[in-house]
Each structure stands twice: as structure tokens, then as C-alpha cells.
N, C-alpha and C positions, 0 to 999 in steps of 0.2 A: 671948917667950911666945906660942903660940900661940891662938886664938881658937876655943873651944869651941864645933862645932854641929851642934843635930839637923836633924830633916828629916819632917816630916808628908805623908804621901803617897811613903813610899819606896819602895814596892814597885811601884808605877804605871812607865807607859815614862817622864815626866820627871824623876820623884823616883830615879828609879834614874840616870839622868843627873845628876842636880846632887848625890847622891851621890860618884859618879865624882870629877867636880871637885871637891868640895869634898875628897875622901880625897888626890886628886891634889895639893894646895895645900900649900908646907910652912909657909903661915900662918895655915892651919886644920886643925884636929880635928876628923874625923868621929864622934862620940861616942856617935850614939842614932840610929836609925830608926823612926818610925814609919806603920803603916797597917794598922786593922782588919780589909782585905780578905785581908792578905799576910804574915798573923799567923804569925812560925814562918821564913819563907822566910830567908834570908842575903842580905843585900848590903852590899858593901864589906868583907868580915867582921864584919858586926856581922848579930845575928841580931835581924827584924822584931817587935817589941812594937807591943800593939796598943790599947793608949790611951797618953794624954801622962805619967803618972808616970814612964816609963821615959829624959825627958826631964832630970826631977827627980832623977832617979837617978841620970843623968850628969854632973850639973850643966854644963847645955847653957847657954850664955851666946847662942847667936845661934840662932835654929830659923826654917828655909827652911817656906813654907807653898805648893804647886803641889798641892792638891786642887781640890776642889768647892764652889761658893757656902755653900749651908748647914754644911758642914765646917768651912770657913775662918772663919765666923762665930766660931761655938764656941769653935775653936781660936785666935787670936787673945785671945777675952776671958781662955780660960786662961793665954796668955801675960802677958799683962797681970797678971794678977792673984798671977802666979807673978813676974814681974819680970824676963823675959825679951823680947830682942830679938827683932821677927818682921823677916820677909823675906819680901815674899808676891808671887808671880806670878797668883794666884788673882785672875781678873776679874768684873765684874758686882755691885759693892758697889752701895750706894744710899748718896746722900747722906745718908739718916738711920743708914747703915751705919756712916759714915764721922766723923761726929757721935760717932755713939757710941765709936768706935775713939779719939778725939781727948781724949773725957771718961776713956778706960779707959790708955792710956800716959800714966802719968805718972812710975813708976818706972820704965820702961823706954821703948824707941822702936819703931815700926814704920814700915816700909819697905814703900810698895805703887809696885811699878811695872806699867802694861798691857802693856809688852815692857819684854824684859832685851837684845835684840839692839841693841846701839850702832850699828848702821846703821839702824837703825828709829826711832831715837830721831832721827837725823840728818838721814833724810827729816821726822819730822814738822818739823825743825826750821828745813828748806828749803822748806816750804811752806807757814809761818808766813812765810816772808821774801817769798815770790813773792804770797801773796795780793792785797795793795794793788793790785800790776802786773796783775791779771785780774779779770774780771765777770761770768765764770760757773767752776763746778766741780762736779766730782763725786767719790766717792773707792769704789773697789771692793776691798772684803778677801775671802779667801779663805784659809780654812780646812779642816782634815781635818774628817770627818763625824763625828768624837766631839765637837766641842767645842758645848755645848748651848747658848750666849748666842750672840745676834746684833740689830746689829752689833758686834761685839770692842773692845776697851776701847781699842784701838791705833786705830781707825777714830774711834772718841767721841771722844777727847783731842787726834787731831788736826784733825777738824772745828772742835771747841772754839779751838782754836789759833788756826785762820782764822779763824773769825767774829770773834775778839776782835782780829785783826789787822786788819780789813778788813769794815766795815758795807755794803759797796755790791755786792750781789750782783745778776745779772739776773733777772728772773722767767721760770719753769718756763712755755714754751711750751703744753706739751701743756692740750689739751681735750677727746680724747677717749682715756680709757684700754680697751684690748681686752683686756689681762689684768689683772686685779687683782695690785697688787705691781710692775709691770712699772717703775715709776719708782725704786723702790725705798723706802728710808726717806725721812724729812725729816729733818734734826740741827740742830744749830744756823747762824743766819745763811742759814737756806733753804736748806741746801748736803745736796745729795741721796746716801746711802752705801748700797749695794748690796754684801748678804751672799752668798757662793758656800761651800755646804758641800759637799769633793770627795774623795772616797776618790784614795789617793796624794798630796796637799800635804799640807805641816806649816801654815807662814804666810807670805801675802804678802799685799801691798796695793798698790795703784796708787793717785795722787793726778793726777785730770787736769784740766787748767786752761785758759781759755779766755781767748781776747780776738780781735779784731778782724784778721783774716788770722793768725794763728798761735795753735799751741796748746804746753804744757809737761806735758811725762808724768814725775811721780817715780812710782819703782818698788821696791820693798825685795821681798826673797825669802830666807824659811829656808828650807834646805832641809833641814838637820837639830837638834835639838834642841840641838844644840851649841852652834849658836847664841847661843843667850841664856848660856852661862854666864861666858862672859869678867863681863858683867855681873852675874849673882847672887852671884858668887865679890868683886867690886868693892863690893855692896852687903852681903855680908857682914863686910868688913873697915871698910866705913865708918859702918855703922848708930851705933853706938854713939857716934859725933861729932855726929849730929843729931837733935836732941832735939823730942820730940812726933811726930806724925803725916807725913809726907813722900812726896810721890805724884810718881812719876816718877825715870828714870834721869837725863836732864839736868841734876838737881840735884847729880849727881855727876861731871857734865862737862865743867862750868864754860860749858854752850851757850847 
């Protein structure tokens, strides 16, 4: 039996992507499309409706959510309350977001990962390992110039990763700053993330690490949105085995 699923933000350059794969899958059903902007348009053969009843209509058992912060809010509580599974690439929740998402799936599960790219997941999960072994870092993400949060949920989570590997960071040098911003952020464990928003990239990150005569450069690169759906296609099939709130693809990699 196949696994029934819409798609909120279809008509966008991702949502028309994870479209694809999920029409492409013969263990999923692409059933429903949604996006208010792209009301009417066709994709995958199915034509663009443009709020979530068209969801309900199909009896959509799994709905991908790759929109916009206040979008995905929304859309999410309506999943919840409709009793369907989300899948959300959508970044930039607040922990009282997230709170709330954890009170609101109880019939159903949702699925938020910062990246769907399993090489992305892999690096944060090499430099969760390498942290201990260094006493200073920095991590530098880059992104195309549409995407409006910064720094990227991929940069936050793996910061987080470190610090919580590894309390002994060195202290930030500098005394006198000439640009403002020029250090970049602060994150967690002092560990300093610098945003690059660049016409032409999709997503990369560097994670560079320091110690004492040598340095360690991890590096992950999308180059095309295709990227991530080995993994949205994997958290579509597995949503529905884990119950409650669940943040991150490495929960489905055994990493």
C-alpha cells in the first residue's frame, strides 16, 4: 500500500522538487498540492489548490511543509488538528514554536529536520566527534539570497552539537572590531557562525576547527535541491513509526 502525500508550498522551486520525488517513489502517492501563490498552476499532474482542505480532500496521510516561517506555523497546527503527518524542511521555529508543535501532535507525528541532505547530517555528525580534539571553531553557512533567516538551522544544530560535545572553547581574540558584524554571530559554547547570502549557491557550510599547529576543515555542498530528497522521500516513509515531535534526519540514520 502506498503512502499518501501532499505537499504545501508546491508551486515554489522546492516544493516542485519534492513533488518530483515523491510522484517519482512507487512508495508514495502524490495526492494534493498545495500553494496560495501558484493557485491553478499543474504540477506532477495534479493541479495547485490553494488552501489545505484540498489535503482533506485527498485524504493525504503524510504532507511535506518547504514554505515560510509564519506559513508553516499555520500549516502544521492544521495538520495537527486534522490528524495528519507533517514533514517539514521549513526553518527558523522558536522553541516556544516547538512547544507548541509537541502539545499539538498527538494524533499524528511531525517530522522537522534543518537539512534533508544525509551528507549534511554527516558532517554535523563529524564535527560532533572532532569537537573534544579542538579549542577553538568557527562555522561559515552560505546560502542563496532568498532565504530570509540567518544563521540556518543547519549552522544552529550544529553548533549546538559542539557545544554540548565539548565545554572548552578558547576565547575570541579580537579587541578592536572595524566593521560591525565582522566576527559574525555568537551560538552556543562561544563558537562563532558567519551568514553569506550569495546569488548562485543553493547550501553549504564549512565547520573549521582549530588546535595547536593544525587545523580540520568539514565542508558539505548542495548544489542542487535534489539534494535533500533522498531524505524527505526517507522521512516520508518513516514519519508515521515515530511518535510525537522529532527534530533531525539522524534519527533516521541510526548516527
Amino acid at each position: 500500500m502506498t503512502i499518501r502525500v501532499g505537499v504545501f508550498g508546491a508551486g515554489g522551486r522546492m516544493g516542485r522538487t519534492v513533488c518530483g520525488a515523491v510522484a517519482a517513489d512507487d512508495a508514495l502517492d502524490l495526492v494534493a498540492a498545495v500553494d496560495p501563490h501558484h493557485e491553478g498552476e499543474v504540477v506532477e499532474g495534479l493541479t495547485v489548490a490553494a488552501g489545505p482542505d484540498a489535503l482533506a480532500d485527498a485524504d493525504a496521510q503524510v504532507v511535506v511543509d518547504f514554505t515560510v516561517l509564519d506559513a508553516a506555523r499555520e500549516n502544521l497546527r492544521w495538520l495537527a488538528g486534522h490528524g495528519m503527518h507533517a514533514v517539514v524542511g521549513t526553518t527558523g521555529f522558536s522553541d516556544a514554536d516547538l512547544d507548541g508543535f509537541r502539545e499539538a501532535f498527538t494524533a499524528s507525528n511531525c517530522f522537522l529536520a534543518p537539512n534533508f541532505a544525509i551528507g549534511a547530517v554527516l558532517m554535523m555528525r563529524f564535527a560532533e566527534l572532532a569537537a573534544p580534539h579542538f579549542e577553538t571553531a568557527e562555522v561559515i553557512e552560505l546560502h542563496h539570497d532568498r532565504k530570509v533567516d540567518a544563521p540556518s538551522g543547519t549552522a544552529m544544530l550544529t553548533v549546538e552539537r559542539m557545544a554540548a560535545a565539548s565545554g572548552e572553547w578558547g576565547d575570541d581574540p579580537t579587541t578592536t572590531t572595524v566593521v560591525g558584524g565582522a566576527r559574525g554571530g555568537v551560538a552556543a559554547g562561544g563558537i562563532h557562525v558567519h551568514s553569506v547570502r550569495l546569488r548562485g549557491v543553493v547550501a553549504h557550510q564549512e565547520v573549521l576547527l582549530g588546535t595547536t599547529g593544525q587545523t580540520l576543515t568539514l565542508r558539505h555542498d548542495s548544489y542542487d535541491r535534489s539534494s535533500f530528497m533522498p531524505g524527505v522521500v526517507l522521512a516520508c516513509k518513516r514519519v508515521d513509526g515515530i511518535p510525537g515531535v522529532t527534530i533531525g534526519l539522524e534519527a533516521l540514520l541510526d548516527l
